[in-house]
N, CA and C of each residue as an Amber inpcrd file, in Angstrom:
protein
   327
  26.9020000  59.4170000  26.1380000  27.8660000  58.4890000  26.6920000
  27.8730000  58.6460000  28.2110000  28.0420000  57.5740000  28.8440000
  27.6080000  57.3520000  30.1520000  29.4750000  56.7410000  30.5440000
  29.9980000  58.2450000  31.4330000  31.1030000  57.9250000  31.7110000
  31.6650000  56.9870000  32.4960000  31.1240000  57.1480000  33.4480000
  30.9610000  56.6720000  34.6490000  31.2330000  55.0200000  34.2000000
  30.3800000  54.3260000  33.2140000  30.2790000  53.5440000  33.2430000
  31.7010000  52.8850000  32.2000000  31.7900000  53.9260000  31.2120000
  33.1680000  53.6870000  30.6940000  34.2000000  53.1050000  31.0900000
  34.4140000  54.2510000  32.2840000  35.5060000  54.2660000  32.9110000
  36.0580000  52.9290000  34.0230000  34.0930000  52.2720000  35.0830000
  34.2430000  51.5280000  34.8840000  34.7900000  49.9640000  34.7020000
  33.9030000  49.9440000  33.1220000  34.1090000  49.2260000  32.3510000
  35.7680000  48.3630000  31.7590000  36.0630000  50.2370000  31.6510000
  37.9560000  49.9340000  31.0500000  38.6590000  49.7420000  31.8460000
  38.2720000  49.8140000  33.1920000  39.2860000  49.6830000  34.3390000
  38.7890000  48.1320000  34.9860000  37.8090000  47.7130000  34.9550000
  36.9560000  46.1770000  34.6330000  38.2910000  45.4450000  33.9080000
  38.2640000  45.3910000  32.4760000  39.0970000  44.8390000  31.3660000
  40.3390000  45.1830000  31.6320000  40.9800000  46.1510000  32.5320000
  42.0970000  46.2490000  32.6350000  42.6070000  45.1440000  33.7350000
  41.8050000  44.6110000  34.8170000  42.0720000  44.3290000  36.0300000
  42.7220000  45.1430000  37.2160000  42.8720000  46.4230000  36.9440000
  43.7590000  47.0060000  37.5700000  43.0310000  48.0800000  38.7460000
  43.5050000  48.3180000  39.9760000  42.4120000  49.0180000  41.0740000
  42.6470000  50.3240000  40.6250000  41.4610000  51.0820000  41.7150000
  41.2760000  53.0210000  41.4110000  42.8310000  52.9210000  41.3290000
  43.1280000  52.7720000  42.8620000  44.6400000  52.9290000  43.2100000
  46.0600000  53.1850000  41.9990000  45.7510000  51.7560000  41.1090000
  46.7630000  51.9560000  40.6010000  45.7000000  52.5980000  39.0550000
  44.9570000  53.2230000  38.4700000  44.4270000  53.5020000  37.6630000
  44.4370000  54.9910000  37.8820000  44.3870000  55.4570000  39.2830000
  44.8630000  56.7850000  39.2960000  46.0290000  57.2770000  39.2450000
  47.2210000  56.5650000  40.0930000  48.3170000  56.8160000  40.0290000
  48.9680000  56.9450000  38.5190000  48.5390000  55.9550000  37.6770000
  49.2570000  55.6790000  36.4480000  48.5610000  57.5570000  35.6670000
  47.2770000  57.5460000  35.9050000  47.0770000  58.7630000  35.3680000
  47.4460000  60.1990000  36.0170000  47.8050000  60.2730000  36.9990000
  48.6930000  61.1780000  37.8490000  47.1610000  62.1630000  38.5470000
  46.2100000  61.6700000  38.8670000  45.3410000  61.7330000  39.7820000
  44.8870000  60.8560000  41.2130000  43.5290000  61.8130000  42.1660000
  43.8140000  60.8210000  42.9590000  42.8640000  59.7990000  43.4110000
  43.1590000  58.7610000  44.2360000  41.5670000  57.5780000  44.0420000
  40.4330000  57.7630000  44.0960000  40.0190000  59.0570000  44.9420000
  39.1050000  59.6550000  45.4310000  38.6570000  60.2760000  44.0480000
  39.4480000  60.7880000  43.1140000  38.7070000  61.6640000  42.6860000
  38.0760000  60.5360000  41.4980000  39.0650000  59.9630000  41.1980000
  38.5120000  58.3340000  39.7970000  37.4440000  57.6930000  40.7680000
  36.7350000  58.0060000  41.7260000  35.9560000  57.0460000  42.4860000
  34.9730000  57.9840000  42.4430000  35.1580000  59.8920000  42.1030000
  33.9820000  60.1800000  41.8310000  33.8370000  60.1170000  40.9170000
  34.2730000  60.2210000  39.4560000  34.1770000  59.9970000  38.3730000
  33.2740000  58.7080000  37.9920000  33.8890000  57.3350000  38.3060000
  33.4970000  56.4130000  38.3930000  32.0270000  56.1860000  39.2930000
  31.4480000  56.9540000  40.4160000  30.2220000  57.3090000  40.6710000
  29.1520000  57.9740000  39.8930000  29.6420000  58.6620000  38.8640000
  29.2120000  59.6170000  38.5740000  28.9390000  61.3760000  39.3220000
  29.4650000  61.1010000  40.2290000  29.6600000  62.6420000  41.4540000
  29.9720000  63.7430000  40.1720000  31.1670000  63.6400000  39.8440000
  31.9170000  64.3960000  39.0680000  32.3500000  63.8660000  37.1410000
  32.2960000  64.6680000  36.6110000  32.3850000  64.6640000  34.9050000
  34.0060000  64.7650000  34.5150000  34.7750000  63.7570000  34.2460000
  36.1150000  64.3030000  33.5550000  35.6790000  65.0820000  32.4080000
  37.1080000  66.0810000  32.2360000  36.9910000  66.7420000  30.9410000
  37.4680000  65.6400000  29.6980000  37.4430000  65.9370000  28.4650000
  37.4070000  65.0860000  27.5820000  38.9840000  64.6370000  27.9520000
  39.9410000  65.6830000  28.4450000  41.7470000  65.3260000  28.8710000
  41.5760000  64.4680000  29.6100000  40.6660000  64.1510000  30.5950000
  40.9350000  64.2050000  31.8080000  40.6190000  62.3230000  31.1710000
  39.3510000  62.2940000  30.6550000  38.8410000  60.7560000  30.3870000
  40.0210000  60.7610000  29.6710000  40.6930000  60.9590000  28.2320000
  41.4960000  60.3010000  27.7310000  42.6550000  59.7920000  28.1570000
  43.1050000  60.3170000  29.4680000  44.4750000  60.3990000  30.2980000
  43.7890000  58.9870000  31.0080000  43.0510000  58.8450000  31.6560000
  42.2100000  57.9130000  32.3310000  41.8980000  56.6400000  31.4700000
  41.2370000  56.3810000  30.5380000  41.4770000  55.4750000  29.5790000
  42.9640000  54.9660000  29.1080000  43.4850000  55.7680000  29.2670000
  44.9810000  55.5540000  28.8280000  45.6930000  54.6010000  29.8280000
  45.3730000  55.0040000  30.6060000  45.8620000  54.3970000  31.9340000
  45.7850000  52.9790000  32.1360000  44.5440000  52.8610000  31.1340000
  43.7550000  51.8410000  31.4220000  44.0940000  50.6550000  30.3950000
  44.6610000  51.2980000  29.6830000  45.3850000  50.5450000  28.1140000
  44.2550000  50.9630000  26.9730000  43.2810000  51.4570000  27.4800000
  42.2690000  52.0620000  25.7960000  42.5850000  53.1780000  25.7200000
  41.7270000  53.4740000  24.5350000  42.3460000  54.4120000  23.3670000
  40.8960000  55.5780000  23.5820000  40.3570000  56.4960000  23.5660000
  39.3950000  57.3730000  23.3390000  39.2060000  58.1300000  22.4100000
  38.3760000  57.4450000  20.8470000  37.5560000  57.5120000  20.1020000
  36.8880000  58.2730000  20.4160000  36.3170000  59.4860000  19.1680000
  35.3960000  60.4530000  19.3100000  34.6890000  60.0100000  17.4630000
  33.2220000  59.5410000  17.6980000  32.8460000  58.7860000  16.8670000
  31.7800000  60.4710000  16.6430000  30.6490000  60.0990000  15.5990000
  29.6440000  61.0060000  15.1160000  28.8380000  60.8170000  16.4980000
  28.2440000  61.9940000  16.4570000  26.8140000  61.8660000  17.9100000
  25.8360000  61.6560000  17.1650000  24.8540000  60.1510000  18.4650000
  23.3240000  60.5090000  18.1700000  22.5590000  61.0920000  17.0710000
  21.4610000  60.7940000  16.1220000  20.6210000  61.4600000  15.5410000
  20.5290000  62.5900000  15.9880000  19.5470000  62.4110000  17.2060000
  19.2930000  63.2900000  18.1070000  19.9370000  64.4160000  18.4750000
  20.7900000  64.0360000  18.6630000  22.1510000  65.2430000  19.1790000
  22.8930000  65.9000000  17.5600000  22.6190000  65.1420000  16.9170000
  23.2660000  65.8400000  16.0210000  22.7450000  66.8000000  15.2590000
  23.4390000  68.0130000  15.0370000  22.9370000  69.1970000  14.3670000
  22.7860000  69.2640000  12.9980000  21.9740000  69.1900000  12.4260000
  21.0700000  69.5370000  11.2580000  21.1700000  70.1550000  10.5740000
  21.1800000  70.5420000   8.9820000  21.2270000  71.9960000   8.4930000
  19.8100000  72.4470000   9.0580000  18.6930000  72.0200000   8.8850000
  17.5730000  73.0370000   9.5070000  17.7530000  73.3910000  10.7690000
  18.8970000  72.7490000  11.7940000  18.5340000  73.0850000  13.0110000
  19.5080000  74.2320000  13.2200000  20.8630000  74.1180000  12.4340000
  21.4930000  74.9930000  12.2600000  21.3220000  76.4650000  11.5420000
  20.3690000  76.0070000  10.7210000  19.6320000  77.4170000   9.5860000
  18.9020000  77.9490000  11.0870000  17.9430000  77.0160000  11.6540000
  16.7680000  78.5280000  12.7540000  18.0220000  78.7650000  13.8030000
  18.9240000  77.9700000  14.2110000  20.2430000  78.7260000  15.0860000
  20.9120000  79.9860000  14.5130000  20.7390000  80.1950000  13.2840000
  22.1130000  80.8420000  13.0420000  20.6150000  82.3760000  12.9350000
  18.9070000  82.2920000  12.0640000  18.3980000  82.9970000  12.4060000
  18.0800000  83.7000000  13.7170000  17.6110000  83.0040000  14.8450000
  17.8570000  83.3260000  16.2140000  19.0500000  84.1940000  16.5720000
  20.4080000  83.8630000  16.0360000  21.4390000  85.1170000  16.4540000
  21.5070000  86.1570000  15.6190000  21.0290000  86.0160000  14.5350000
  20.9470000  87.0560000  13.6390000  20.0160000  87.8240000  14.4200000
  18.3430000  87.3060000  14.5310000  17.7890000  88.0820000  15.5970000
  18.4030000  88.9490000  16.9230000  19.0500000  88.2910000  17.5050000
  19.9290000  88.6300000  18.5730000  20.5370000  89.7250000  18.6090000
  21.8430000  89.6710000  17.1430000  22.2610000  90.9330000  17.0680000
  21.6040000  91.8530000  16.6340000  20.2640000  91.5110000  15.8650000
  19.5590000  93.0100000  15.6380000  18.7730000  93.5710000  16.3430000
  19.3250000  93.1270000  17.5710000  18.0770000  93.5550000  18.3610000
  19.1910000  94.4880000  19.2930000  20.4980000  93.7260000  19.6050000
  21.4990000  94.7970000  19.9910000  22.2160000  95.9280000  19.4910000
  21.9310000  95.7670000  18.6630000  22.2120000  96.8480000  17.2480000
  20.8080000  98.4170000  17.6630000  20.2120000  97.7760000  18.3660000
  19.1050000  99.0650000  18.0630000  19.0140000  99.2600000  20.2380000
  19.1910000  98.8610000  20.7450000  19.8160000  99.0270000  22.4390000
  20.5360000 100.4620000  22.2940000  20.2860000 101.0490000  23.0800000
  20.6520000 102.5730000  23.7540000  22.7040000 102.0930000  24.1730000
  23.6070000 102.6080000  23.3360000  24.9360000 102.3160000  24.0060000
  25.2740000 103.0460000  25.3470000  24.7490000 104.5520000  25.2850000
  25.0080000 105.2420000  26.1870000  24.1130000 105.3140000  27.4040000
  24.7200000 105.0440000  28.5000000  24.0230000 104.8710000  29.5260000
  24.0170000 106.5670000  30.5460000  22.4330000 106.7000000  31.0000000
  22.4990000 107.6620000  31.8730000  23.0200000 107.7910000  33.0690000
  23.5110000 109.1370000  33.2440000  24.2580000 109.0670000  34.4760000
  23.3910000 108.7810000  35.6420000  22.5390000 108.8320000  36.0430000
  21.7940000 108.5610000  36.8830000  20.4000000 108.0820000  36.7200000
  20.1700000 106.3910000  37.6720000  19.2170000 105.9030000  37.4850000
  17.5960000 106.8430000  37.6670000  17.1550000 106.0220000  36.3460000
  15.7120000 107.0110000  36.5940000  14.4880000 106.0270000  36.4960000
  13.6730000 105.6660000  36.8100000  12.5710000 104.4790000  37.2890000
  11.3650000 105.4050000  37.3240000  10.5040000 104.6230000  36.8130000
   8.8800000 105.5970000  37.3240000   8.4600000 105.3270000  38.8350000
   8.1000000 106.1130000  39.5290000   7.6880000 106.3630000  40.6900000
   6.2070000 105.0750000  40.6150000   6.4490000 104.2130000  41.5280000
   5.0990000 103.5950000  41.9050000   4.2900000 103.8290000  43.1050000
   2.9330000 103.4050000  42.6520000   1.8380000 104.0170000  43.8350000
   2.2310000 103.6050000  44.6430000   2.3030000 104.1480000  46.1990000
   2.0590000 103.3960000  47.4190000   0.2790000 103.0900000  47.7900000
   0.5870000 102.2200000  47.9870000  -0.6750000 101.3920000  48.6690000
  -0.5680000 100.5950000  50.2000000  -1.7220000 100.7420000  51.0640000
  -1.8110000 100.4660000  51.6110000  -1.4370000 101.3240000  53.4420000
  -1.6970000 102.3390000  52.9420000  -1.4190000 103.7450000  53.8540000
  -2.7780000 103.6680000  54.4340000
């Protein structure tokens, strides 16, 4: 979803300026003008307060094919952290008191 263009859009159909589209949402023109650039991302509050303003409503429908998570995509996700933790599971907890590094050649003496 392409906010920017939402936002817009609903403020298009509203007839109404940044001016009064921010005020009504208790932000300021500047910042609905980056939004509306795309500069800056509302949070999902931030668009619904903003739509609101606007007289629409903000619907959260299913995502994309694409975007949407899978049981297979979710089965190799959930293997990958399983990996993860077994790999922290076997990590040294206790740390030495003092760093120790292998000595490298000097070159170029």
């Amino acid at each position: 979803m392409n906010t920017a263009k939402v936002l817009v859009a609903a403020r298009g159909r509203s007839g109404l300026t940044q001016v009064e589209v921010a005020r009504r949402a208790g932000t300021s023109q500047a910042t609905l003008s980056a939004y509306e650039n795309g500069a800056k991302t509302p949070s999902v509050g931030v668009l619904q307060r903003l739509l609101g303003a606007t007289g629409q409503v903000l619907k959260v429908a299913d995502m994309p094919g694409e975007m949407a998570i899978t049981r297979k995509r979710q089965a190799a996700t959930a293997r990958r952290l399983a990996d993860v933790i077994a790999l922290a599971e076997v990590l040294p907890i206790s740390h030495e008191p003092e760093l120790r590094y292998p000595r490298l050649p000097v070159t170029g003496k």
